[in-house]
Biopython code that builds the backbone (N, CA, C, O; Angstrom):
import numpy as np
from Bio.PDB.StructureBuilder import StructureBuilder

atoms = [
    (1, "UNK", "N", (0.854, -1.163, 0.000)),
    (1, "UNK", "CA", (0.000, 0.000, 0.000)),
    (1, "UNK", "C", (0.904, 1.231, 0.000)),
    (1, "UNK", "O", (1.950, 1.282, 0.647)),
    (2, "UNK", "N", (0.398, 2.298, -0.827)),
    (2, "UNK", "CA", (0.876, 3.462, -0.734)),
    (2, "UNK", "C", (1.263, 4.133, 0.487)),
    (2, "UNK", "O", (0.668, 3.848, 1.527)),
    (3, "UNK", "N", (1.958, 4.776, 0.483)),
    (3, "UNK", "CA", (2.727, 5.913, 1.994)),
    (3, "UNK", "C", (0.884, 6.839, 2.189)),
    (3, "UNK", "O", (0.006, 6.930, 3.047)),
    (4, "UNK", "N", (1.129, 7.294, 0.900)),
    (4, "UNK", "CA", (-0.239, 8.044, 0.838)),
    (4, "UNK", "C", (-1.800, 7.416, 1.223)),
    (4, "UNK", "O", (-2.590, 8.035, 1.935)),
    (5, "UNK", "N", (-2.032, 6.336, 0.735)),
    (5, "UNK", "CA", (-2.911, 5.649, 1.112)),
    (5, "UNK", "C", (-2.670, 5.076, 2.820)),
    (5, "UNK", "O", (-3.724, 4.556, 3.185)),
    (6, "UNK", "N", (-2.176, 5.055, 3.333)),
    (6, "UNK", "CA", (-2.069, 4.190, 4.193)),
    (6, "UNK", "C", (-2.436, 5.593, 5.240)),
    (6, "UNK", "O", (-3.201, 5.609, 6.204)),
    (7, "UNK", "N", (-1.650, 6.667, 4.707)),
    (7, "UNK", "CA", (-1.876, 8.263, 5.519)),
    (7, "UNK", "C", (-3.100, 8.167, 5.411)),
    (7, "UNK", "O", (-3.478, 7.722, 6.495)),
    (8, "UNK", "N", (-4.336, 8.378, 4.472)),
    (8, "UNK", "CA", (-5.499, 8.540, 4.495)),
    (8, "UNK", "C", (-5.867, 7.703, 5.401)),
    (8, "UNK", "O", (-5.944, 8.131, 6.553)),
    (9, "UNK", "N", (-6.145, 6.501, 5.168)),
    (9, "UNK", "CA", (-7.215, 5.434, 6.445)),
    (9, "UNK", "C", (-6.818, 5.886, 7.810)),
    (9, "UNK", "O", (-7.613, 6.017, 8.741)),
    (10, "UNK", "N", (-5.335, 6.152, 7.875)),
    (10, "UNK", "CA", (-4.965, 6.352, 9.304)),
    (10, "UNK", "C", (-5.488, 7.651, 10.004)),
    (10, "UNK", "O", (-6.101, 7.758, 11.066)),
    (11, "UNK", "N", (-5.116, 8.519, 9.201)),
    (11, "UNK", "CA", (-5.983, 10.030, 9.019)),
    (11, "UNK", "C", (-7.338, 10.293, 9.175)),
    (11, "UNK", "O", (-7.776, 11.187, 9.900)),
    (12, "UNK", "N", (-8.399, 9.089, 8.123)),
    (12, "UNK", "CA", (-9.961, 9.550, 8.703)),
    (12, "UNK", "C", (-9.851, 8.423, 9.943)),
    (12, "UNK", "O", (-10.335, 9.019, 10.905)),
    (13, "UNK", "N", (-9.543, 7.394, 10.284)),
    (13, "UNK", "CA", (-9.705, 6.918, 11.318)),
    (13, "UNK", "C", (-9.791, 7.170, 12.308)),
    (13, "UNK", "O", (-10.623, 6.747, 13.110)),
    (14, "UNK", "N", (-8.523, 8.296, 12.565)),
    (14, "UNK", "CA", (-8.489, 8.609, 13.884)),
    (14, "UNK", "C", (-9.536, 10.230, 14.097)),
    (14, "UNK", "O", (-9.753, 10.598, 15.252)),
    (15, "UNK", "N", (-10.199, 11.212, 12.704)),
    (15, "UNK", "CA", (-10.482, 11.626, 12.761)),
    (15, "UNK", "C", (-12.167, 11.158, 13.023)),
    (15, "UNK", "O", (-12.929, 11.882, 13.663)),
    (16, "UNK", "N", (-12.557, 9.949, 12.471)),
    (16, "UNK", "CA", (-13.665, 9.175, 12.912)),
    (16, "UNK", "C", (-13.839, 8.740, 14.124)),
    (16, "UNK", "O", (-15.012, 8.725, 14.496)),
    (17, "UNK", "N", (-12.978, 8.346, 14.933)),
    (17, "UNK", "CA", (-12.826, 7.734, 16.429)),
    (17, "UNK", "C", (-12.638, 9.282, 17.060)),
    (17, "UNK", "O", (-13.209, 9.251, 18.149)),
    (18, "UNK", "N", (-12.255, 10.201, 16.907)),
    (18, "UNK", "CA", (-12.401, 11.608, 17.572)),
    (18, "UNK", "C", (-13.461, 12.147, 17.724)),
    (18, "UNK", "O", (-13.728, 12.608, 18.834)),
    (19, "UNK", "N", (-14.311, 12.242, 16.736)),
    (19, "UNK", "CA", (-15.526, 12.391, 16.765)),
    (19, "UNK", "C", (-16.549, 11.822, 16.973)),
    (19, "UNK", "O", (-17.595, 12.431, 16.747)),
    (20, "UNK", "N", (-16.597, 10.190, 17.574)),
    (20, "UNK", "CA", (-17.308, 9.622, 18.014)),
    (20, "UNK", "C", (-17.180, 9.981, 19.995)),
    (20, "UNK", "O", (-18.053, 9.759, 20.834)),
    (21, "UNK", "N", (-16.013, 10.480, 20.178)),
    (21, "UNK", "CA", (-15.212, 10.339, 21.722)),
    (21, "UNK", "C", (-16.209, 11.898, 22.010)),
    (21, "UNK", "O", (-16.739, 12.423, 22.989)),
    (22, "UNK", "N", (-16.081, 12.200, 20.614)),
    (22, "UNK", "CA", (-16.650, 13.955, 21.132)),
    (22, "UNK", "C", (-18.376, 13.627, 21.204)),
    (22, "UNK", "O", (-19.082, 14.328, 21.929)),
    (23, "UNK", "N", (-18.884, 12.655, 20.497)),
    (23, "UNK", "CA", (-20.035, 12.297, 20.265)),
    (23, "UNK", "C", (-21.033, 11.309, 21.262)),
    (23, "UNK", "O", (-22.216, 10.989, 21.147)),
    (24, "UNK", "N", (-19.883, 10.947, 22.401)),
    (24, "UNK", "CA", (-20.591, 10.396, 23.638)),
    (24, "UNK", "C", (-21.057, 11.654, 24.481)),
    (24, "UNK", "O", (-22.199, 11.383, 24.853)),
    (25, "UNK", "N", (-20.831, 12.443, 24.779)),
    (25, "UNK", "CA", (-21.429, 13.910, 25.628)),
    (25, "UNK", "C", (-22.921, 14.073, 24.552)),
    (25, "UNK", "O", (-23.874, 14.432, 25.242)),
    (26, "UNK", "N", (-23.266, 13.901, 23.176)),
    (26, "UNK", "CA", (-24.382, 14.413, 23.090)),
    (26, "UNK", "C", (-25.337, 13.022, 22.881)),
    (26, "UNK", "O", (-26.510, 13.021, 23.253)),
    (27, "UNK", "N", (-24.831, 12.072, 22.372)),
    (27, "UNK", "CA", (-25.603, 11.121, 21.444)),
    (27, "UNK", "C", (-25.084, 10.103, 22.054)),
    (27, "UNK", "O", (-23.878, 10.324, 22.165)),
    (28, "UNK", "N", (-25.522, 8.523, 22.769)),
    (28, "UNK", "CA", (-25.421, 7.727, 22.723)),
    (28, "UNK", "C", (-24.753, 6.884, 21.304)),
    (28, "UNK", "O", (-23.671, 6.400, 20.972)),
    (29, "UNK", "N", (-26.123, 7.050, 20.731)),
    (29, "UNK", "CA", (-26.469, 6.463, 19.768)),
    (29, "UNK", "C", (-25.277, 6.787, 18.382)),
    (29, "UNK", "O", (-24.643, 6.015, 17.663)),
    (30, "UNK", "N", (-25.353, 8.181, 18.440)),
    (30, "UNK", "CA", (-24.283, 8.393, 17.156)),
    (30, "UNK", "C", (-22.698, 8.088, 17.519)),
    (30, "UNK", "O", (-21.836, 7.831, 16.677)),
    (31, "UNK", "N", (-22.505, 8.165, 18.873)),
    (31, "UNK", "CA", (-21.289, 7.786, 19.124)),
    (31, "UNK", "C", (-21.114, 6.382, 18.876)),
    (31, "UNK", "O", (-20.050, 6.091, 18.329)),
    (32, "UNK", "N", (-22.169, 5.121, 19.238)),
    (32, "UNK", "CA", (-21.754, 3.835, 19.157)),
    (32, "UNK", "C", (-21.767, 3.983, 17.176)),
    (32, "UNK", "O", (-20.658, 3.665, 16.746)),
    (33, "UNK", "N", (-22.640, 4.332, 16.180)),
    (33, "UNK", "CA", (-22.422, 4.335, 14.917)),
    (33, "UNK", "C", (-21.038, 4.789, 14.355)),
    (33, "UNK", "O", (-20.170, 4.082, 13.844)),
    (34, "UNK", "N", (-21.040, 6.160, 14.572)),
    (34, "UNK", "CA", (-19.164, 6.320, 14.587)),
    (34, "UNK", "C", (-18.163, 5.883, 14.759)),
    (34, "UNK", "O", (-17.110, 6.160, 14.184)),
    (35, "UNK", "N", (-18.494, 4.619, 16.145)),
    (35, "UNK", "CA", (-17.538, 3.828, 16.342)),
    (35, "UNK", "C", (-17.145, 2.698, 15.320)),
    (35, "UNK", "O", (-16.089, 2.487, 14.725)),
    (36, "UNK", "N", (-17.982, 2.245, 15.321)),
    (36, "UNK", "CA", (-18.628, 1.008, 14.148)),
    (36, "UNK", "C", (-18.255, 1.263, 12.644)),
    (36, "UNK", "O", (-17.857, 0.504, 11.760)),
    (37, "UNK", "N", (-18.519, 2.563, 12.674)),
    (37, "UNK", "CA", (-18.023, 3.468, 11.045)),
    (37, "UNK", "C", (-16.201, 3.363, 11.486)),
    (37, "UNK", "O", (-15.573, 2.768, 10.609)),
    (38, "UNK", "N", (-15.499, 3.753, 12.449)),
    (38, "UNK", "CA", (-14.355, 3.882, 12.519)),
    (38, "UNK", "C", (-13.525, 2.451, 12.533)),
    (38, "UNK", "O", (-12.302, 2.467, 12.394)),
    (39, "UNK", "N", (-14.082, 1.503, 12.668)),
    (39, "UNK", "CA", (-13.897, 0.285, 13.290)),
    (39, "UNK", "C", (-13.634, -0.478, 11.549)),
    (39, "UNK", "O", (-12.692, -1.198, 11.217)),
    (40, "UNK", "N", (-14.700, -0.059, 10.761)),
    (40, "UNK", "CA", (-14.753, -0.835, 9.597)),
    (40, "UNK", "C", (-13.385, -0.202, 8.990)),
    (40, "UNK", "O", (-12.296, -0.746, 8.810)),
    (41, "UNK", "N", (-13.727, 0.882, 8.783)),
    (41, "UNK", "CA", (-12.624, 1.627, 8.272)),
    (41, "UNK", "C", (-11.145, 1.343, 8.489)),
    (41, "UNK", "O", (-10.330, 1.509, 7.582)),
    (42, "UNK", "N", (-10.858, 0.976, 9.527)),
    (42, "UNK", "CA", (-9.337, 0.325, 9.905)),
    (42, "UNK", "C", (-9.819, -0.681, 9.274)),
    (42, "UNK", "O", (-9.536, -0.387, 8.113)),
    (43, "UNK", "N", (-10.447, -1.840, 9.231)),
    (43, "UNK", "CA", (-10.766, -3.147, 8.810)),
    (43, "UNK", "C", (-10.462, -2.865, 7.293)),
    (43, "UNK", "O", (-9.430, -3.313, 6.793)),
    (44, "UNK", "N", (-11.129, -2.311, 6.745)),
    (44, "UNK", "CA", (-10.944, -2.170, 4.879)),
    (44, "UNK", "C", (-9.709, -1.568, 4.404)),
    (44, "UNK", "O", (-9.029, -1.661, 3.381)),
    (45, "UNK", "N", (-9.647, -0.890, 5.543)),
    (45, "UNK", "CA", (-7.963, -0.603, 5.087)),
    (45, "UNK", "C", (-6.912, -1.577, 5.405)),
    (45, "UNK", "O", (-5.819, -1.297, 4.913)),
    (46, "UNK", "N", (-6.962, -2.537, 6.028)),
    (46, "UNK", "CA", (-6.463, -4.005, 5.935)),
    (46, "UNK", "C", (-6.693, -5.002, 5.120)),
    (46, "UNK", "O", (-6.071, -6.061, 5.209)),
    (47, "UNK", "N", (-7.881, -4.716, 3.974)),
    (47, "UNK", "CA", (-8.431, -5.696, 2.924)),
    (47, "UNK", "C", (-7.655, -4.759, 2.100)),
    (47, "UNK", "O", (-7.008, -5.240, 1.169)),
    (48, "UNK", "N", (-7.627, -3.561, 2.294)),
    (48, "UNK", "CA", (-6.999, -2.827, 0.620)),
    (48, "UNK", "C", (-5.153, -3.591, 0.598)),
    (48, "UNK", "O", (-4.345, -4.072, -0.196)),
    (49, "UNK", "N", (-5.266, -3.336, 1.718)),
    (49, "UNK", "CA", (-3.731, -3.315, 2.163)),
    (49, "UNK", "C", (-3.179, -5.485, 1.343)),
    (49, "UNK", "O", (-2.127, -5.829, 0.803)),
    (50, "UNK", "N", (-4.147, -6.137, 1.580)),
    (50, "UNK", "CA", (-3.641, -7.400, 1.063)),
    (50, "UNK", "C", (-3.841, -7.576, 0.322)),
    (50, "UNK", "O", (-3.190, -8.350, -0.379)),
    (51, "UNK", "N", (-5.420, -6.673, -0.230)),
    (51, "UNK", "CA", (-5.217, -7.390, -1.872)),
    (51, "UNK", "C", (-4.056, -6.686, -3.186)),
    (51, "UNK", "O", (-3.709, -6.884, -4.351)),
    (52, "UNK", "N", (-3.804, -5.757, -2.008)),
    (52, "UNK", "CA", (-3.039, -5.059, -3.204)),
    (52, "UNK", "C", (-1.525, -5.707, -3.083)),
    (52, "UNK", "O", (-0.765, -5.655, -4.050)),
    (53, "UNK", "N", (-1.116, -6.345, -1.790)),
    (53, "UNK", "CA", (0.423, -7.268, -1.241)),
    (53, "UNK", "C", (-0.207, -8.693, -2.516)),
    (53, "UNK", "O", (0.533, -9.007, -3.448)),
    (54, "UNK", "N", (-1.463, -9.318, -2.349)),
    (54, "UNK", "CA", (-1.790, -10.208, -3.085)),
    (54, "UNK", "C", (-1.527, -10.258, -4.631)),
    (54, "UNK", "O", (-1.063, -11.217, -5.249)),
    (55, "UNK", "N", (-1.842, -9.263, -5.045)),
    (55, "UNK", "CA", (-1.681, -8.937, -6.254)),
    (55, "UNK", "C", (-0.547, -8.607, -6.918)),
    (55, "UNK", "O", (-0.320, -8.628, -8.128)),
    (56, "UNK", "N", (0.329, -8.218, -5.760)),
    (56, "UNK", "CA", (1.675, -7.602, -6.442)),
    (56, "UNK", "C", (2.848, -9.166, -6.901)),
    (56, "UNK", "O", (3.602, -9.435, -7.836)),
    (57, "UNK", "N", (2.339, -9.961, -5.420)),
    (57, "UNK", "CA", (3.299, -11.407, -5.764)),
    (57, "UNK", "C", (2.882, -11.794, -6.509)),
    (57, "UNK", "O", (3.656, -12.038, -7.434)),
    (58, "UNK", "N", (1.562, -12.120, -6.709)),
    (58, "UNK", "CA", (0.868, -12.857, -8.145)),
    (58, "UNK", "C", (1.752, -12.206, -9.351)),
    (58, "UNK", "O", (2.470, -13.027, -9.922)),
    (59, "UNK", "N", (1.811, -10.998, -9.784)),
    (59, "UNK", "CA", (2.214, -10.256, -10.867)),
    (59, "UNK", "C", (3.852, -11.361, -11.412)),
    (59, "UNK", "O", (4.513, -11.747, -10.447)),
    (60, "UNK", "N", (4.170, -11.614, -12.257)),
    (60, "UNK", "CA", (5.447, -12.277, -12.274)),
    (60, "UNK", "C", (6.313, -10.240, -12.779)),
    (60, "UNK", "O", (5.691, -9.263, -13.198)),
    (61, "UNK", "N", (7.641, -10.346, -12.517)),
    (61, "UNK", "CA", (8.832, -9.232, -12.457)),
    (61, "UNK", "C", (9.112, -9.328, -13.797)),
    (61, "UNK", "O", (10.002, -8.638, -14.293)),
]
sb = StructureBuilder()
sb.init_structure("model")
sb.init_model(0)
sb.init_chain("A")
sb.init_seg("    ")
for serial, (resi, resn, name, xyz) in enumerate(atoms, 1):
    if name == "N":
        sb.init_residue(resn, " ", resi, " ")
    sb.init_atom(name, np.array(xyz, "f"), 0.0, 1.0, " ", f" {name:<3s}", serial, name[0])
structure = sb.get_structure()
């Protein structure tokens, strides 16, 4: 995975998990969704992250 790509997921992630932390004082509810939204988000950025390691060994040099 890219330097750049890898900056982004890490970047809204933690900007998603910030705003869920800020989102327990008003909302139950939107804070546990935010979480869940932040949660996947590290997760898919671990599927981008192998299929693209997957793909690169497959490739023959």
């Amino acid at each position: 995975m890219s330097k750049g790509l890898s900056l982004w997921f890490a970047a809204s992630s933690i900007i998603i998990l910030a705003v869920a932390a800020i989102a327990i004082s008003h909302s139950g509810w939107i804070a546990l969704i935010l979480s869940v939204l932040g949660v996947f988000n590290i997760g898919y950025g671990f599927v981008i992250k192998s299929k693209r390691r997957k793909s690169s060994i497959e490739q023959p040099n």
